[in-house]
C-alpha positions as CSV (number, residue, x, y, z in Angstrom):
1,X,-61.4,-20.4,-81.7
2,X,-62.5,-17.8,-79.0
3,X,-62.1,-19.2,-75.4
4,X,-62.6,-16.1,-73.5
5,X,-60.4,-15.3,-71.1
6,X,-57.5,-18.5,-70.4
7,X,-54.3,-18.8,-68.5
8,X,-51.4,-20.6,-68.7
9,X,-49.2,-22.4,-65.7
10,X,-45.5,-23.7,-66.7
11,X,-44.0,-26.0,-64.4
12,X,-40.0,-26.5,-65.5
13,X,-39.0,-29.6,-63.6
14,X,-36.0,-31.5,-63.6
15,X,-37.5,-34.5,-65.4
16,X,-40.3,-32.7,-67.4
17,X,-41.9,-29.5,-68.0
18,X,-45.6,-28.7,-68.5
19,X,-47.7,-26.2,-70.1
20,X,-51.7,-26.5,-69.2
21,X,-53.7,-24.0,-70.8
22,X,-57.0,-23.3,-68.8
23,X,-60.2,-21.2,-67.6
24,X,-62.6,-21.0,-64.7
25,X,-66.3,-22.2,-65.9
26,X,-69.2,-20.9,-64.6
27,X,-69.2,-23.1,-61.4
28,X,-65.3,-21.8,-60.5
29,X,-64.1,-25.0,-61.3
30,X,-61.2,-25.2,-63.6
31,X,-61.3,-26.0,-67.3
32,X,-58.2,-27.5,-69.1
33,X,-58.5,-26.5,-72.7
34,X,-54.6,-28.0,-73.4
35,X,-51.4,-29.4,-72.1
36,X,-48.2,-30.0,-73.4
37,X,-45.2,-31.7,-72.1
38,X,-41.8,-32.2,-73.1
39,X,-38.7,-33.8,-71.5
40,X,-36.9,-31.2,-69.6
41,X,-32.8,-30.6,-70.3
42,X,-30.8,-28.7,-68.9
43,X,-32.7,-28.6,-65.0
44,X,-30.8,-29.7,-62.5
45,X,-32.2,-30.7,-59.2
46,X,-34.7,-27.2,-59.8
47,X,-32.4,-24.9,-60.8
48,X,-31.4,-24.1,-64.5
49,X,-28.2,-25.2,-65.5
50,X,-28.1,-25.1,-69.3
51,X,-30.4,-22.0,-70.7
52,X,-30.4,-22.7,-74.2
53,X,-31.7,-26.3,-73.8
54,X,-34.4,-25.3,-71.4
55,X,-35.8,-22.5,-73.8
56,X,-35.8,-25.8,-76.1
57,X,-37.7,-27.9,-73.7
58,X,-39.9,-25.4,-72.8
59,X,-41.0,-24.3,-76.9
60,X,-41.6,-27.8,-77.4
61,X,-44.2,-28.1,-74.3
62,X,-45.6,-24.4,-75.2
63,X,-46.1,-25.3,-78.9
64,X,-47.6,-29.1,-77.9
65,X,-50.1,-27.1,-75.2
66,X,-50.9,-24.6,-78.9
67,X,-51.7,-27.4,-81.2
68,X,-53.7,-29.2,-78.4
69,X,-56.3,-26.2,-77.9
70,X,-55.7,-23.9,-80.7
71,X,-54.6,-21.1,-78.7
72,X,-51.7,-18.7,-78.6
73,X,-49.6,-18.8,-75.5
74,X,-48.5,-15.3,-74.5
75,X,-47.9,-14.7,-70.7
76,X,-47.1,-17.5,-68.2
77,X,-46.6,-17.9,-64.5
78,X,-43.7,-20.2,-63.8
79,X,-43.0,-22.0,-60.4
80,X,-39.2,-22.2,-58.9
81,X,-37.9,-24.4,-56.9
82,X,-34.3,-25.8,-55.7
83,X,-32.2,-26.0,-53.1
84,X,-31.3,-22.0,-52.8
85,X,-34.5,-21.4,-51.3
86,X,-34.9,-20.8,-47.4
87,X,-38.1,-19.7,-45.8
88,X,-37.8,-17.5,-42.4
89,X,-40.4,-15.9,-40.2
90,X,-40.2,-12.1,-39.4
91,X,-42.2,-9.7,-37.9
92,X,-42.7,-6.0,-39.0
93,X,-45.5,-3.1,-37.8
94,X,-46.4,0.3,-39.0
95,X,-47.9,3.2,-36.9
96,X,-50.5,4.7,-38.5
97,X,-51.2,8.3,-38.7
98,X,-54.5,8.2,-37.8
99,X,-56.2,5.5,-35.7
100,X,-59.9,7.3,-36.4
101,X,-60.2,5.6,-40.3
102,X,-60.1,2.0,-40.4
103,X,-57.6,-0.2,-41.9
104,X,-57.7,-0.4,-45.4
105,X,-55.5,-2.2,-48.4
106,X,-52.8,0.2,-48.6
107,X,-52.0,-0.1,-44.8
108,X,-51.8,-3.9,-45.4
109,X,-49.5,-2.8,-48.4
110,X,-47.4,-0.5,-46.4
111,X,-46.7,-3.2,-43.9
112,X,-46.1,-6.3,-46.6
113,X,-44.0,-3.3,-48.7
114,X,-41.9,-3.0,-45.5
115,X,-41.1,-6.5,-44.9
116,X,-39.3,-6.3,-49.0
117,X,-37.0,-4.4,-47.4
118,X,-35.3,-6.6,-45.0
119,X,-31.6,-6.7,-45.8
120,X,-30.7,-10.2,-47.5
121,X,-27.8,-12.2,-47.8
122,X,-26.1,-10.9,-50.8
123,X,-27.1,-12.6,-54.1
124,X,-30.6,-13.4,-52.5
125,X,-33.8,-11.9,-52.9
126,X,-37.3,-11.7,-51.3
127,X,-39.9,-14.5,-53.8
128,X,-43.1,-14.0,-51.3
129,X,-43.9,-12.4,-48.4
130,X,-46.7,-14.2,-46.9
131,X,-48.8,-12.5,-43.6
132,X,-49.5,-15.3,-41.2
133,X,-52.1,-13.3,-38.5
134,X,-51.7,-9.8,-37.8
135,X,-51.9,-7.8,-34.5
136,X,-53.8,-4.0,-33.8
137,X,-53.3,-2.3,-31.0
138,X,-51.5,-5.7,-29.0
139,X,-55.0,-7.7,-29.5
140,X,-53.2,-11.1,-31.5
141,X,-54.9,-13.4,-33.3
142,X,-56.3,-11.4,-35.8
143,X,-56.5,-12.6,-39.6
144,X,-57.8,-10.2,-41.7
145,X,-57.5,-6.7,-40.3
146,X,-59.1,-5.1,-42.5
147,X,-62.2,-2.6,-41.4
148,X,-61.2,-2.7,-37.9
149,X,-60.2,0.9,-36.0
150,X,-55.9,1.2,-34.9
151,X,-53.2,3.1,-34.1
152,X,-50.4,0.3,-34.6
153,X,-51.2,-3.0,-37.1
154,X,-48.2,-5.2,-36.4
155,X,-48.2,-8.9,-39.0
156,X,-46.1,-12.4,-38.7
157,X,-44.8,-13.3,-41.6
158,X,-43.2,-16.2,-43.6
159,X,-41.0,-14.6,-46.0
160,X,-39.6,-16.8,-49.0
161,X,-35.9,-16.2,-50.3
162,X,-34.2,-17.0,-53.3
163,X,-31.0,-16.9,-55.4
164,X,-31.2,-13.6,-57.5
165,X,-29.3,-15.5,-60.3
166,X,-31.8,-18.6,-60.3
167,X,-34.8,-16.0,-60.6
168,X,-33.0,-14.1,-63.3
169,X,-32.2,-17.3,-65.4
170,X,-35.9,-18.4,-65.2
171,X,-37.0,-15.0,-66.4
172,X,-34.1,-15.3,-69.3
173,X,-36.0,-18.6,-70.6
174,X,-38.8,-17.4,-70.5
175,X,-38.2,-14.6,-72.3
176,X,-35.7,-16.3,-74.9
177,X,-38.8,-19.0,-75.5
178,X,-41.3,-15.8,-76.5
179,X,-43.2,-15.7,-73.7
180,X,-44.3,-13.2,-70.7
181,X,-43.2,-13.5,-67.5
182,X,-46.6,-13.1,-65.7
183,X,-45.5,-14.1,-61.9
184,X,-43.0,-16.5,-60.2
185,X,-44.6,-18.8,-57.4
186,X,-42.8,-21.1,-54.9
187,X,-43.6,-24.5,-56.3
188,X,-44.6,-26.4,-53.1
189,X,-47.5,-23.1,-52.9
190,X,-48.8,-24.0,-56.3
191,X,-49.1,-27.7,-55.7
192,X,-50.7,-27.0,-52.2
193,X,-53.3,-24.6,-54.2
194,X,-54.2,-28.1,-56.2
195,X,-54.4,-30.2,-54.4
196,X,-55.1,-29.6,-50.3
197,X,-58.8,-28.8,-49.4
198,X,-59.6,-26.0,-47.2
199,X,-60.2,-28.5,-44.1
200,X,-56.8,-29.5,-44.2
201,X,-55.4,-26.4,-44.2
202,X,-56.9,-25.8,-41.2
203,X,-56.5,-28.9,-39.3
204,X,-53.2,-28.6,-40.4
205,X,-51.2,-30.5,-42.7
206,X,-48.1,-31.3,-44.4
207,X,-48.1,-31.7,-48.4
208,X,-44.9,-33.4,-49.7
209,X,-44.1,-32.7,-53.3
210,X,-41.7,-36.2,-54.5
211,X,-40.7,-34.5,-57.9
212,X,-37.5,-35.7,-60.0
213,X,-35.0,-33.4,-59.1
214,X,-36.4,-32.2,-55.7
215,X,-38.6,-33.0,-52.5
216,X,-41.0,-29.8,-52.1
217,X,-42.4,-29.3,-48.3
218,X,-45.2,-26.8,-47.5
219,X,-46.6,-27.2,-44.0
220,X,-50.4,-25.5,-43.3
221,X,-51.7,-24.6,-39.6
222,X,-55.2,-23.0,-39.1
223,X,-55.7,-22.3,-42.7
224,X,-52.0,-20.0,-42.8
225,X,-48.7,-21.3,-44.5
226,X,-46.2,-22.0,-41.7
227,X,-43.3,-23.4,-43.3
228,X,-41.8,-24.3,-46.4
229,X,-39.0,-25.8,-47.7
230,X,-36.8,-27.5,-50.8
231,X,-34.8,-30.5,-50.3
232,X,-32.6,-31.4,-53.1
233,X,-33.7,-35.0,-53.7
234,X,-36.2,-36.7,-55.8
235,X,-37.2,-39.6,-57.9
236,X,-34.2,-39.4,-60.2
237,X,-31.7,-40.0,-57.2
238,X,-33.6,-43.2,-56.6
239,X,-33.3,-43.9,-60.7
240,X,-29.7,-42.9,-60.0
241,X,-28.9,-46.1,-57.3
242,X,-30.8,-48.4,-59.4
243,X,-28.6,-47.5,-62.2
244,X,-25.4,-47.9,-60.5
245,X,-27.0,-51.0,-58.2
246,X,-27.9,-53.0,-61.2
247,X,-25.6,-51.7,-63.5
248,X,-27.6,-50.7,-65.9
249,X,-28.3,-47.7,-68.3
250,X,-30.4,-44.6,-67.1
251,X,-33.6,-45.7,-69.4
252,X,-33.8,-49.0,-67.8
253,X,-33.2,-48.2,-64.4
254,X,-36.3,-45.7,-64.6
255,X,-38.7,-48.4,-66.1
256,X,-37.7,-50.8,-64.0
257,X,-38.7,-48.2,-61.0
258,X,-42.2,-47.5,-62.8
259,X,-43.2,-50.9,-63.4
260,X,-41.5,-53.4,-60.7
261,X,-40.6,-50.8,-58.1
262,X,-41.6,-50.7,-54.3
263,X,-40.1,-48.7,-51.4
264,X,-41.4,-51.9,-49.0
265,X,-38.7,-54.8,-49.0
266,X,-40.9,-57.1,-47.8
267,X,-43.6,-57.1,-50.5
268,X,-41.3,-59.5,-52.9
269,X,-40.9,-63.1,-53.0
270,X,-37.1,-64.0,-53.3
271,X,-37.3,-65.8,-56.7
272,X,-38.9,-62.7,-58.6
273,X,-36.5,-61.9,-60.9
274,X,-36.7,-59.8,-64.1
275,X,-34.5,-60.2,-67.0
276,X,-33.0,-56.9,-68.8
277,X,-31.6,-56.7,-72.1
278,X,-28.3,-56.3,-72.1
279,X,-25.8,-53.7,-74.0
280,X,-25.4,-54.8,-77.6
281,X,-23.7,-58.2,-78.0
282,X,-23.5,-58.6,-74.1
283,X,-25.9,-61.4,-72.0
284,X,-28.8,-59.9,-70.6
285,X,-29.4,-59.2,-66.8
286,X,-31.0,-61.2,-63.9
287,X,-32.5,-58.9,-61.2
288,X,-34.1,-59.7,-58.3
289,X,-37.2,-57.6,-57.3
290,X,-36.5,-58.0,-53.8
291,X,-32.7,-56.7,-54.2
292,X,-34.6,-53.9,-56.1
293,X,-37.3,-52.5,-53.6
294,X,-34.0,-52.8,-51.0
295,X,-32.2,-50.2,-53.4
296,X,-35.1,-47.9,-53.7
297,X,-36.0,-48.4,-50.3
298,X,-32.9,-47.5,-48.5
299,X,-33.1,-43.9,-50.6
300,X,-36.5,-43.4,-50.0
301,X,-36.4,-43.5,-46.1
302,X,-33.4,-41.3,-46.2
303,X,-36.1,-38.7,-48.4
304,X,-38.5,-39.0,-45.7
305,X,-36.2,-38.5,-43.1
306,X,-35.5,-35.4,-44.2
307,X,-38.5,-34.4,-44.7
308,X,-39.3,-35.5,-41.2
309,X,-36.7,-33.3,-39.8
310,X,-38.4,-30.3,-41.4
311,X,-42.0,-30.9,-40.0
312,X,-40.1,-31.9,-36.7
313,X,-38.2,-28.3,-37.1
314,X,-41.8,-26.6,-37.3
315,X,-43.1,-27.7,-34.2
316,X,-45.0,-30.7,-35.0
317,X,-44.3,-32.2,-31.8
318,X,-46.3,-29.0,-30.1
319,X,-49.9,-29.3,-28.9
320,X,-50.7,-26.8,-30.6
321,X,-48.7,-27.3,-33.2
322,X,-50.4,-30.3,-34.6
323,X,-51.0,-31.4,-37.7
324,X,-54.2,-33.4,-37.8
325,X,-54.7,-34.2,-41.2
326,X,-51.3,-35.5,-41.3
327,X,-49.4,-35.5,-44.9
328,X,-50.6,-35.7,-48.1
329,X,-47.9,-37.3,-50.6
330,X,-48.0,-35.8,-54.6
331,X,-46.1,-35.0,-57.9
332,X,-44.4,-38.3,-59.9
333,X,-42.6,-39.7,-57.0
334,X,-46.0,-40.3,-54.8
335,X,-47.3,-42.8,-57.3
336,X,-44.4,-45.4,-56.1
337,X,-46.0,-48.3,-54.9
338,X,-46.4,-48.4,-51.2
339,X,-45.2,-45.5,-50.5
340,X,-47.8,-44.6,-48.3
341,X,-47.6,-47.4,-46.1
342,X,-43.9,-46.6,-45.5
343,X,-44.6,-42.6,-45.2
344,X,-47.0,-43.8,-42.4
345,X,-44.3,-46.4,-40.7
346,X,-41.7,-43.6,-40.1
347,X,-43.7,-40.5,-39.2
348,X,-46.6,-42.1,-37.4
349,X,-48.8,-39.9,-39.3
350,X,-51.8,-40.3,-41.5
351,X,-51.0,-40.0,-45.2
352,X,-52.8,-40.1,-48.9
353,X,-52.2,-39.4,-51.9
354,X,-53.1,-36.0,-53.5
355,X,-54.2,-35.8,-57.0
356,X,-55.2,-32.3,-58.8
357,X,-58.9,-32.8,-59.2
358,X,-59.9,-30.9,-56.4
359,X,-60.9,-27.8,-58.7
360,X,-60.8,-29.2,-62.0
361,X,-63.9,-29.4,-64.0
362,X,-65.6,-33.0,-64.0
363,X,-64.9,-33.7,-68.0
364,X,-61.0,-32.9,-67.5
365,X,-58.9,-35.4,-68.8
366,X,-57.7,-38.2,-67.2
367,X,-54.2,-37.6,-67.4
368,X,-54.2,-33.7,-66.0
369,X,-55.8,-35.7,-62.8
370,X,-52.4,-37.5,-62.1
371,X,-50.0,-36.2,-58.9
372,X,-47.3,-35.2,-61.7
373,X,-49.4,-32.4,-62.8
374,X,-50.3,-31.2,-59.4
375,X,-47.6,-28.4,-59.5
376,X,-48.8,-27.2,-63.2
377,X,-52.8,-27.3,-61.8
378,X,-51.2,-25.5,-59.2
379,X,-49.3,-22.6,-61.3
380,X,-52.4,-22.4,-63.8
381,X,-54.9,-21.6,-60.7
382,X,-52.4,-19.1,-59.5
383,X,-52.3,-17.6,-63.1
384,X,-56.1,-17.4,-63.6
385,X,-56.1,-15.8,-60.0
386,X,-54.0,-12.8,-60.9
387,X,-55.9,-12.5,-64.4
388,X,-59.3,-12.1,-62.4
389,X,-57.4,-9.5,-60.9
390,X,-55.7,-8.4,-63.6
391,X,-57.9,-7.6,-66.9
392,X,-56.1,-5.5,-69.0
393,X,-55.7,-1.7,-68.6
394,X,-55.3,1.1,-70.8
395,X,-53.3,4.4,-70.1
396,X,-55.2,5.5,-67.2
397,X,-55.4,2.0,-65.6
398,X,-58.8,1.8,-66.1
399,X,-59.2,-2.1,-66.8
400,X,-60.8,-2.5,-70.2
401,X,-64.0,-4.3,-68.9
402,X,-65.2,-1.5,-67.2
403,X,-64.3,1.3,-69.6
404,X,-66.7,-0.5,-71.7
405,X,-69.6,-0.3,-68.9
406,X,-69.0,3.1,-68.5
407,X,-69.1,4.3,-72.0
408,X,-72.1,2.6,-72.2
409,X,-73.6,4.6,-69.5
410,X,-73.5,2.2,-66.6
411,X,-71.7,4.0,-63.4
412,X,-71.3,1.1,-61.2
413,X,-68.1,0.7,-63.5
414,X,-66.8,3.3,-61.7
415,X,-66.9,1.6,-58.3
416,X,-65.4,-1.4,-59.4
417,X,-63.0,0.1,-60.6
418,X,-61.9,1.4,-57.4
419,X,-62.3,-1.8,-56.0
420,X,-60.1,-2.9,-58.5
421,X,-57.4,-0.3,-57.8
422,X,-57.7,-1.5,-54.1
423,X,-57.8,-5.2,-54.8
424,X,-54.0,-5.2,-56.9
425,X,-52.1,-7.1,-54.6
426,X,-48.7,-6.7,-53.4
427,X,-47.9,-9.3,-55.6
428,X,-48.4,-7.8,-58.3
429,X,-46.2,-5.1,-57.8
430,X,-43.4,-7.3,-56.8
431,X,-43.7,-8.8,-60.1
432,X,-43.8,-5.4,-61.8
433,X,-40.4,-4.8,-59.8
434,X,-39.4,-8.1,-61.5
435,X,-40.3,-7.3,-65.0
436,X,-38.0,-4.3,-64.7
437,X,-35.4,-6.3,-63.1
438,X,-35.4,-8.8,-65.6
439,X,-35.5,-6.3,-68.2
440,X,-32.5,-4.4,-66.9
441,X,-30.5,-7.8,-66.5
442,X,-30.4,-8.1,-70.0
């Protein structure tokens, strides 16, 4: 069936991975034509850990999101996450060689280009490099440069790092599982894209990312990414004490989490008490609900603590560093029962949940709504972005759209297309250098 022109977003998680297949409609909303999900092996806490069973994991969810719409998967954009990732601020300015033309893309380019080359720790590579406002000739405060007469265009950045070898092992997946590596994204960016509004951003807010095998922060100030960070816990950690609390297996402990759990103590009467199969041949169990909302309890608090110490570390106590909207709580972790209550007890902050359905289309499915798919909404967005971008070229990198408007006579083609040339961002090119980089790894 002929969709026109789709996307797809993979989100590999620690306890899951997703594949959601989707376009924009005619209103710019967000059309999910399939999903697929499979349980995710060999993640660990974000990072890969055993390649061949994530190319598994991830076929299964690829070929689940095929038979759901009847589409062929060929390029993805993949988030990354985990605990190698560190986020520092920099700043970086260019003279330019003539301050009578205005500022134009490739002096943007030249700047961001610059910032790639900042001398890592060894192993570690640049993921984004993100402009927060941008300075000409000493006036601050600007945000988009662009048109405006200078001599010397200075830029704050955030600049994203990661592990070379975590990138590289994404990419070998990837590959191994058939696909195209379209672009890599920072996972607490993606889920921001889904599920923040654009007031938010600019009131400022913080949107906490409770997955299984990690804690995604990303922090927004006057519409700009300020901070972000990874913090190597999640739900399973909490499925983890339950386990070795109760005694119990793995399976158990996490139903027992969905179904009775609660971070707030208080909640449950003392003579609650569910009964647990036990291990062939053995008695079954007696567990008190109030002994388990203690257990989850205790390891939630020390998750938002540290979480906490991250927004602290940004400034939130500043004036002007405030973050009015407060935090918005998503992915599978935010849908623990009174969560939000306790989010709001130990920051002081005004919380809510954030589901996905910001920019999806009104007929999407239920399911695709839910905070666990935030990340993936987020990914596919990202990937439908850089297609817009990014429609495919022939040998003289004229995009194939507008060779077909100007064989037909029309020359406005022509201006596009120089547009276009303008408009390929320096994101793009990083992920060109990361095709080759991948391809030369092998």
């Amino acid at each position: 069936m002929e969709q026109g022109n789709y996307s797809v977003g993979l989100d590999i998680g620690t306890t899951k991975i997703v594949a959601i297949i989707g376009r924009e409609n005619e209103y710019g909303k967000i059309e999910v034509l399939g999903t697929g999900k499979s349980k995710s092996l060999g993640v660990h806490r974000g990072v890969v850990n055993n390649i061949t069973q994530t190319i598994s994991s991830i076929q299964q969810a690829v070929e689940q999101a095929e038979i759901n719409s009847g589409l062929k998967i060929g390029s993805v954009v993949v988030g990354i996450a985990g605990q190698h990732i560190r986020s520092l601020q920099h700043s970086d300015y260019i003279t330019r060689p003539n301050s009578e033309e205005v500022i134009d893309n490739d002096d943007l380019d030249r700047l961001c280009n610059q910032v790639y080359k900042l001398v890592m720790l060894p192993g570690e590579e640049i993921i984004h490099v993100l402009p927060q406002e941008y300075k000409v000739d000493g006036q601050s405060e600007i945000k988009e440069p662009k048109g405006m007469y200078g001599g010397r265009l200075e830029a704050n950045f955030h600049v994203v790092v990661g592990q070379v070898s975590s990138i590289k092992n994404i990419g070998r997946c990837i590959k191994s599982a058939g696909l195209d590596l379209g672009n890599i994204t920072l996972e607490p960016l993606a889920s921001a894209e889904a599920v923040l509004s654009q007031e938010e951003k600019e009131a400022g807010v913080a949107l906490i990312d409770i997955g299984g095998g990690t804690t995604d922060l990303a922090i927004f100030k006057d519409g700009i990414i300020r901070h972000t960070s990874v913090i190597p816990f999640g739900g399973n950690v909490i499925t983890e004490d339950i386990k070795e609390g109760c005694s119990i297996i793995e399976k158990q402990a996490e139903l027992l989490k969905i179904k009775f759990g609660s971070a707030w103590p208080g909640e449950n009467k003392d003579n609650e008490i569910v009964s647990i199969p036990g291990l062939r041949g053995r008695e079954p169990k007696e567990i008190t609900l109030k002994n388990l909302s203690k257990i989850i309890h205790a390891r939630v608090v020390e998750i938002i603590e540290q979480v906490y110490v991250e927004i602290k570390n940004y400034g939130h106590e500043e004036q002007k560093k405030k973050l009015i909207a407060g935090i918005v709580l998503t992915g599978g972790g935010s849908q623990l029962k009174h969560l939000k209550q306790l989010v709001e007890y130990i920051t002081g902050m005004d919380t809510r949940i954030g589901y996905p359905n910001e920019h999806l289309a009104g007929d999407s499915d239920e399911e695709v709504a839910s905070p666990l798919y935030a990340t993936a909404v987020g990914l596919l967005m990202n990937a439908l972005e850089s297609t817009s971008e990014n429609l495919p070229v022939d040998e003289d990198g004229v995009p194939e759209e507008e060779k077909v408007l100007v064989e037909q006579g029309h020359t406005e083609g022509k201006m596009t297309m120089e547009s276009h040339r303008a408009r390929k961002s320096i994101f793009d090119k990083w992920s060109e250098k990361l095709k080759d980089f991948l391809d030369n790894a092998e």
